[in-house]
C-alpha positions in Angstrom: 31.8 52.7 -46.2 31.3 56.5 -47.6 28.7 58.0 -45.2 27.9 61.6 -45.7 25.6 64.0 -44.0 24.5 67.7 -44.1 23.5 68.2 -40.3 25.0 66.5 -37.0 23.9 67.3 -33.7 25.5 66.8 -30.6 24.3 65.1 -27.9 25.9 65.0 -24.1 25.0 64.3 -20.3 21.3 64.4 -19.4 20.2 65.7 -23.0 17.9 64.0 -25.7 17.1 65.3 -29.0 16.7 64.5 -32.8 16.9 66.3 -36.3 14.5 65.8 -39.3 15.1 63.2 -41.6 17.6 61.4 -39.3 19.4 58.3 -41.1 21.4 57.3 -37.8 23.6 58.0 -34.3 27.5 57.6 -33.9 28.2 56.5 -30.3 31.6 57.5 -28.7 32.9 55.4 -25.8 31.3 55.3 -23.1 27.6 56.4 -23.9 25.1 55.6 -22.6 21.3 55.9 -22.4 18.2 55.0 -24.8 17.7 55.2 -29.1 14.0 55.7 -30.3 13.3 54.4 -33.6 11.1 55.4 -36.0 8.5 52.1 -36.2 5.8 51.5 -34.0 4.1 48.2 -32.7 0.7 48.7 -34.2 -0.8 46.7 -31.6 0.9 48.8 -28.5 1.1 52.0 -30.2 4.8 52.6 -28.4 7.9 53.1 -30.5 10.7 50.3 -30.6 13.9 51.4 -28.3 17.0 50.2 -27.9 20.4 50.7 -25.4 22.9 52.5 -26.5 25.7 49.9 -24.8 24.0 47.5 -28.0 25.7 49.6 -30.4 29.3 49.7 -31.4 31.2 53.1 -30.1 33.1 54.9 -33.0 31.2 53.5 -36.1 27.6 55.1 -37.4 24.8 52.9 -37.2 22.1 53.5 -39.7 18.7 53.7 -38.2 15.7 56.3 -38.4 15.7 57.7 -35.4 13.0 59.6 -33.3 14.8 60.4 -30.0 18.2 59.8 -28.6 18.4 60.1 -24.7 22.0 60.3 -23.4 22.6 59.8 -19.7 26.2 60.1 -20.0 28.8 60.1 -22.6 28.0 61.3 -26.3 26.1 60.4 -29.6 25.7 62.1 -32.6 22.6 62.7 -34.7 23.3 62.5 -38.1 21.2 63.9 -41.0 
């Protein structure tokens, strides 16, 4: 797999964040907390979110991403 990117952000402990035009997160061991996606359920208006501890630590998982919330660990924001 040949993944590139032109911005990461770091995320640790007790932070949340995002960068424009996200394209996905890379988990290290350990994290955990919520991902935001980008879709919403028309009928609910609220965005789809998933647990980090669904998401295999150490390999990037391609998603557009609106928020990352980390209670503890790290994830990276990749753009």
């Amino acid at each position: 797999m040949n993944l590139r990117t032109n911005n990461v952000l770091q995320l640790n402990n007790g932070q949340s964040g995002s960068l424009p035009n996200a394209w996905g997160i890379l988990p290290v061991s350990g994290a955990v907390g919520t991902l935001q996606l980008e879709r919403r359920y028309f009928a609910t208006g609220s965005y789809t979110t998933m647990s980090l501890a669904h998401i295999t630590p150490g390999i990037p998982f391609p998603c557009y991403v609106t928020n990352v919330s980390v209670q503890t660990g790290t994830v990276y924001v990749l753009a």
